[in-house]
C-alpha positions as CSV (number, residue, x, y, z in Angstrom):
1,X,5.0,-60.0,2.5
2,X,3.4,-57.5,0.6
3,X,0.7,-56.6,2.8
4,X,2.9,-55.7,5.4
5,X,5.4,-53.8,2.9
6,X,1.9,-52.2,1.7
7,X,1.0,-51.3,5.3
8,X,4.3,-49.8,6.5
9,X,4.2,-47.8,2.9
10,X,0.9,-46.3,4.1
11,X,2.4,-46.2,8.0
12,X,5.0,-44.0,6.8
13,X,3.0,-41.5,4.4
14,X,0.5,-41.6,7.0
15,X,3.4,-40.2,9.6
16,X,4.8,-37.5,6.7
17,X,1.6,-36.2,6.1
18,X,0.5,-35.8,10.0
19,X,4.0,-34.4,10.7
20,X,3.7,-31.8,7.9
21,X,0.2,-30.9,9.1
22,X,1.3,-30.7,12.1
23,X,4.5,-28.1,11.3
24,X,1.9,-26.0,9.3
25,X,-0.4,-25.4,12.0
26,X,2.3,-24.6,14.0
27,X,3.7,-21.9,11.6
28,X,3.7,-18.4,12.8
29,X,1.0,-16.5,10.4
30,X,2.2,-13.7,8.6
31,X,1.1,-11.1,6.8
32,X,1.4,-11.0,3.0
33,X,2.0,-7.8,1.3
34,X,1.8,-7.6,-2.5
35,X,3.4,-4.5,-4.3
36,X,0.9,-4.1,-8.1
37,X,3.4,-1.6,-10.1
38,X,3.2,-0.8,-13.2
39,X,5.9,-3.5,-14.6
40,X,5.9,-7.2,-13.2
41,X,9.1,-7.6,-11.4
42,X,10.1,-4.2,-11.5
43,X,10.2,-1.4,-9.2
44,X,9.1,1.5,-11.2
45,X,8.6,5.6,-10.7
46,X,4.4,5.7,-10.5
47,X,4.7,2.6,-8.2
48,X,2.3,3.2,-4.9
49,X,-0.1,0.8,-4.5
50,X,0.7,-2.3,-2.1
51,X,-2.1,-5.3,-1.4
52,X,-2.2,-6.1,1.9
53,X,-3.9,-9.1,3.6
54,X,-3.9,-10.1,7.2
55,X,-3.7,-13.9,8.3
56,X,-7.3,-14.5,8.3
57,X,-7.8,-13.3,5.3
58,X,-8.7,-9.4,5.2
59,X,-7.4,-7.9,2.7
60,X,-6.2,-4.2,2.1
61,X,-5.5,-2.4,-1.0
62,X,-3.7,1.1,0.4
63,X,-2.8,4.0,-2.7
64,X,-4.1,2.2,-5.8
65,X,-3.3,5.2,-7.7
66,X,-2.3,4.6,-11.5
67,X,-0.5,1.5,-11.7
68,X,-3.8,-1.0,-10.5
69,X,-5.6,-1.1,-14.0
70,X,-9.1,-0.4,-11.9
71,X,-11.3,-3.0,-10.6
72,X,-11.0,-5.8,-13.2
73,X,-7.5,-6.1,-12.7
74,X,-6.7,-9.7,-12.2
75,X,-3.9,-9.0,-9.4
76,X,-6.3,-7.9,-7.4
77,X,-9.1,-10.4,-5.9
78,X,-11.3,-9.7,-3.1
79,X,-10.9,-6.3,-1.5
80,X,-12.4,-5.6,1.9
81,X,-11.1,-1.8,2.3
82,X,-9.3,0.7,0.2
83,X,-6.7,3.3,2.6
84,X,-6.4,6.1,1.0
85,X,-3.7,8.4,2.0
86,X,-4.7,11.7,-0.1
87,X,-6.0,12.7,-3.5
88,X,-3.1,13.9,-5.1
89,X,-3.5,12.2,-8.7
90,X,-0.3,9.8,-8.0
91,X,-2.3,8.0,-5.7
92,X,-6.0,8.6,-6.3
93,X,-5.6,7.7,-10.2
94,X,-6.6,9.9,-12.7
95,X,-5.6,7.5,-15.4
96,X,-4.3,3.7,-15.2
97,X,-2.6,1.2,-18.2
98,X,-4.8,0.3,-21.0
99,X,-2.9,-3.6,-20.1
100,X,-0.1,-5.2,-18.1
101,X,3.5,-3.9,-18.7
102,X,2.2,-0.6,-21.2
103,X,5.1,1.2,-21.7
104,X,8.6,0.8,-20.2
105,X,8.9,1.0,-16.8
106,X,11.1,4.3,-17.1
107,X,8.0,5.9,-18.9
108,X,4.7,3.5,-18.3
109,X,1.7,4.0,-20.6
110,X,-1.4,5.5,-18.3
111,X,-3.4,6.7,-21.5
112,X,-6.7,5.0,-20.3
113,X,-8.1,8.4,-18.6
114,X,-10.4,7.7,-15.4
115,X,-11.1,10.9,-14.1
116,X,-13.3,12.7,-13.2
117,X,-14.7,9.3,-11.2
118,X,-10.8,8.0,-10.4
119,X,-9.9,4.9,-10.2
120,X,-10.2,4.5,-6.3
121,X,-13.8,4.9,-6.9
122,X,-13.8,2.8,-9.6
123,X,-12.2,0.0,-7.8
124,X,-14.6,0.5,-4.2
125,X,-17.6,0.7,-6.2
126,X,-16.6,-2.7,-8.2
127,X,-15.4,-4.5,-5.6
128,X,-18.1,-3.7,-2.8
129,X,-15.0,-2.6,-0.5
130,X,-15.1,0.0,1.8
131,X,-12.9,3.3,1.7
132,X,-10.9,5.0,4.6
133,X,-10.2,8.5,4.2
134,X,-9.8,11.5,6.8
135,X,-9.9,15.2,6.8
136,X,-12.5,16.7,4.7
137,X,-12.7,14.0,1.6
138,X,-15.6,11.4,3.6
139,X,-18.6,13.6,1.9
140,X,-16.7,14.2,-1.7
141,X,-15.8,10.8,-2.0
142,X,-19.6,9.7,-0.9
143,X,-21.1,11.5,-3.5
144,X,-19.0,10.1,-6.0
145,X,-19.0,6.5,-5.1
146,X,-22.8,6.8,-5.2
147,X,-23.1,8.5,-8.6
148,X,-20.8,5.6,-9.8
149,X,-23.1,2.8,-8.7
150,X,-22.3,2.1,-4.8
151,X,-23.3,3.1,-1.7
152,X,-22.5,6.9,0.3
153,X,-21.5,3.9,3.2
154,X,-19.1,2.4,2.2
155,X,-17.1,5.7,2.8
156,X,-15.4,6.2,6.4
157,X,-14.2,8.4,8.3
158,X,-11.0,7.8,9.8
159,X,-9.1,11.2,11.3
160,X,-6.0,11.5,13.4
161,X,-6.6,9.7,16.7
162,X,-9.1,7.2,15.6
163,X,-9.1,3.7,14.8
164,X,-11.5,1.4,12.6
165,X,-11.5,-2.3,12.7
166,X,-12.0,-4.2,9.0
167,X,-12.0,-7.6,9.8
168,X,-8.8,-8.8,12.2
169,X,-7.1,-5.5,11.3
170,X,-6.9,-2.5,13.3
171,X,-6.7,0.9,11.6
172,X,-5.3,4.0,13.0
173,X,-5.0,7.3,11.4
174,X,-1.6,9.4,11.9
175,X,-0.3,12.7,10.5
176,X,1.6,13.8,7.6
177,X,3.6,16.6,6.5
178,X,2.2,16.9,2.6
179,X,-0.4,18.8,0.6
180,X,-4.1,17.5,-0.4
181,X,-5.4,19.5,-3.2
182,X,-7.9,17.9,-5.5
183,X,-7.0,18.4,-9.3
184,X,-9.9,20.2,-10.9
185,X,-10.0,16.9,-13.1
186,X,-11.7,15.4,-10.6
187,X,-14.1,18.1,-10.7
188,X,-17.2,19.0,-13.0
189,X,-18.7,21.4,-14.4
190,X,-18.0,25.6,-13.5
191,X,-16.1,24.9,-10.1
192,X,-13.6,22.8,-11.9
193,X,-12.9,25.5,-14.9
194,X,-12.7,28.1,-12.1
195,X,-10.2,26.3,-10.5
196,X,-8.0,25.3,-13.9
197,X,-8.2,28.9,-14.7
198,X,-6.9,30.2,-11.3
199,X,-3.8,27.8,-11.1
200,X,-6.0,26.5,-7.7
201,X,-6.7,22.8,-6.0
202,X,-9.9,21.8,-4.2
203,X,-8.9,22.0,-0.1
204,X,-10.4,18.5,1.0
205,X,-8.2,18.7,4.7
206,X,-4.9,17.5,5.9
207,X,-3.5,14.7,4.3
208,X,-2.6,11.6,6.3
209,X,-1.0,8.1,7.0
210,X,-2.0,4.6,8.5
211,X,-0.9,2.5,11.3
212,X,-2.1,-0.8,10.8
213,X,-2.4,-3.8,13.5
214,X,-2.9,-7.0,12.4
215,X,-4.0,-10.3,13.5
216,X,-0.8,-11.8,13.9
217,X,0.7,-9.0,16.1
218,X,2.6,-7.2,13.5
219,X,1.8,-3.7,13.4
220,X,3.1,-1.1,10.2
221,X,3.2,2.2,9.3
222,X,1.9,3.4,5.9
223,X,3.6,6.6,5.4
224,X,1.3,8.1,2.6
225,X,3.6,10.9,1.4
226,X,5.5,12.7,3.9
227,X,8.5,15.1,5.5
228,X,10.2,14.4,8.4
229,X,7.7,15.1,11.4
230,X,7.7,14.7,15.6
231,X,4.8,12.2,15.1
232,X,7.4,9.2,13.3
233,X,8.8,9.0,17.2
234,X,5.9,9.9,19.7
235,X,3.0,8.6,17.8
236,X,4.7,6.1,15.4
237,X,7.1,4.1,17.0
238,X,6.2,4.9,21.0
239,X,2.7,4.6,21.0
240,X,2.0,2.3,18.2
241,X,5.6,0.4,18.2
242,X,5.5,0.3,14.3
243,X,7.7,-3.3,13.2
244,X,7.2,-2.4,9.0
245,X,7.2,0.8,8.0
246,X,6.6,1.4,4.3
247,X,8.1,4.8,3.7
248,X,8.5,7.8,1.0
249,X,11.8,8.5,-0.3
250,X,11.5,9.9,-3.4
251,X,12.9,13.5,-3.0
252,X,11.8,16.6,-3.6
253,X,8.1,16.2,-3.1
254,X,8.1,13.9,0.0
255,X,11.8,12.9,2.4
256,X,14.4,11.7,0.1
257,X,16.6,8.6,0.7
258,X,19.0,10.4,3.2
259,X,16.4,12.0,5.1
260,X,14.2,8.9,4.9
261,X,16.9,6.9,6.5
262,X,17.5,9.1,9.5
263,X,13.4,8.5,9.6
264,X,14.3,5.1,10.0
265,X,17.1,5.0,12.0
266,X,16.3,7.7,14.8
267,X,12.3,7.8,14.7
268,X,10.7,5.3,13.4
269,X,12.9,2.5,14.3
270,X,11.3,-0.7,12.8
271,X,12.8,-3.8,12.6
272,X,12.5,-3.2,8.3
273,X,11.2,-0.8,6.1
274,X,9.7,-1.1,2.3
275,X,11.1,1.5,-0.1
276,X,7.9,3.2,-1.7
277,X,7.1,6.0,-4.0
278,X,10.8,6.6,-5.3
279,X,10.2,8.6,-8.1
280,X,12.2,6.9,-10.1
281,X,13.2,3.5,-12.3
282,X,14.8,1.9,-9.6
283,X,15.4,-1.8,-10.9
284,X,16.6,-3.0,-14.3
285,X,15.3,-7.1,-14.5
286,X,14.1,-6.9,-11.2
287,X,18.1,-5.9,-9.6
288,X,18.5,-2.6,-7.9
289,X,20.6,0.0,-9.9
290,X,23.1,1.1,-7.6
291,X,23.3,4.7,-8.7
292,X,19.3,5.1,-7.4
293,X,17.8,6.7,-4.5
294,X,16.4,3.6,-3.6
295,X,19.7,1.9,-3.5
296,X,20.9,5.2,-1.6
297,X,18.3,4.9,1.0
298,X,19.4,0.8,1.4
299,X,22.4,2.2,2.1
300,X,21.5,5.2,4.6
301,X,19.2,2.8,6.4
302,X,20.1,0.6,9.4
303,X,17.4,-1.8,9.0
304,X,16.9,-4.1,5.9
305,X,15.3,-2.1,3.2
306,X,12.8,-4.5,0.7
307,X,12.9,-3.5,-2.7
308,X,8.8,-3.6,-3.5
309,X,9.2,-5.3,-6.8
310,X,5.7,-5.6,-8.4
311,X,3.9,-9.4,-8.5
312,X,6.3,-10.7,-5.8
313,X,4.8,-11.1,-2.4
314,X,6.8,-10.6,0.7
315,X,5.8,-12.5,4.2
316,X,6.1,-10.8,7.7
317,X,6.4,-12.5,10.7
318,X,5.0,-10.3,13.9
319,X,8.4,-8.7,15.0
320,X,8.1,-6.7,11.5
321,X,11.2,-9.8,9.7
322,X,10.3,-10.5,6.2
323,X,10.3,-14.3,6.2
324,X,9.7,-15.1,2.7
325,X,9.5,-13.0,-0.9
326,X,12.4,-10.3,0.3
């Protein structure tokens, strides 16, 4: 009697355990997408930087900026390619947290000071990864990932038009309406005091944004920092069919929430969007504060705006739905 209790004991895991393998392999992939902010479970004003990784495991780290505390940061892992979107200081990093959670996230602590090298640099030279930049940075950014210990090759070229594959993802350049000066603290030497002294930036060419296919279908658009432009609805949305978008909506230096919404709603026209670079402490114990811009933009927006709050990881199916972490 106890055999047979025993074998119908190991019948039935055997059946729970096949039937569960079974329902995993049948899973749709997704594609996971990590904000790394300044304040764990926050959404806070420096906040750029989003780790990106594709169902067979490529993984993208797009705007690092300040709030990734360089390569040794333990949130970040294996890196196959860094997207940078321009070099504005915001997003290339002049200067990162000295640990997790310095400061408040109304006023975090980036007294560690990383420049002239940046912390993009920093991070593809440590972790071996390849950078994507267009316009004129390829050759600035060559000589300085060599001088800090990596290879001139790991820089590429990617301008409007063109695609790069890394791994199962495929990477498309696409305008923006910005600026791209290069702070004379990323400079040495003469040319950078000449600059400081005239008020002047470096010109390193147009700034940009990404449109990024990945192995699962889903395909998203990584604004960079941007105004409203014709591109969003013939380039965006009709030739690429963007799902995600992750959008600017801070104000003042890029669309704000109302204008970002119309983005959304009458150009772009994903299925969701992620709320990025808001300028602004936007949650208070990880809960949007309804008088923000980001809570303003939820509002203008037809589609479900995620709240990037940092640490959590969101999971998109290929239509562009988040099916997990939102």
């Amino acid at each position: 009697m106890r055999t047979c209790t025993r074998a119908a004991l190991l019948l039935g895991a055997f059946l729970v355990g096949g039937a569960a393998a079974a329902q995993s392999k049948s899973a749709p992939a997704t594609v996971k997408i990590t904000p790394l902010g300044s304040h764990d479970g926050e959404f806070c004003p420096l906040d750029r930087a989003l780790l990106i990784e594709d169902p067979d495991g490529t993984r993208l780290l797009y705007d690092p900026g300040r709030t990734v505390r360089g390569p040794d940061d333990e949130r970040l892992g294996k890196i196959d390619a860094v997207l940078l979107t321009h070099v504005h200081g915001d997003h290339l990093g002049d200067a990162i947290q000295p640990s997790a959670n310095a400061g408040t996230c109304e006023k975090p602590d980036f007294s560690v000071k990383v420049a002239p090298t940046s912390n993009v640099v920093n991070i593809v030279v440590g972790k071996k990864a390849k950078l994507l930049v267009g316009g004129e940075m390829p050759k600035f950014f060559a000589k300085r990932v060599a001088q800090a210990g990596g290879e001139a090759s790991q820089v590429q070229l990617l301008r409007f038009g063109a695609m790069r594959k890394i791994g199962g993802v495929q990477i498309s350049s696409v305008p923006a309406a910005h600026s791209n000066g290069l702070d004379p603290v990323f400079l040495d030497g003469d040319h950078a005091a000449a600059l400081e002294a005239s008020g002047l930036t470096a010109h390193v060419g147009p700034p940009g944004g990404y449109v990024a296919k990945f192995s699962n279908g889903l395909v998203v658009y990584l604004s960079g920092d941007t105004g409203v432009i014709a591109e969003q609805e013939v380039v965006v949305r009709r030739q690429f069919n963007a799902r995600l978008a992750v959008l600017n909506i801070g104000g003042n230096f890029t669309t704000g929430p109302i204008e970002a919404g119309w983005v959304i709603n009458e150009l772009v026209q994903p299925a969701s969007v992620i709320a990025s670079h808001a300028n602004e402490a936007a949650t208070v114990g990880g809960k949007l504060r309804q008088e923000s811009k980001t809570a303003a933009f939820r509002a203008a927006s037809k589609v479900p705006v995620h709240v990037p709050l940092s640490g959590r990881t969101m999971e998109f199916d290929a239509q562009g739905n988040c099916t997990a972490g939102c």
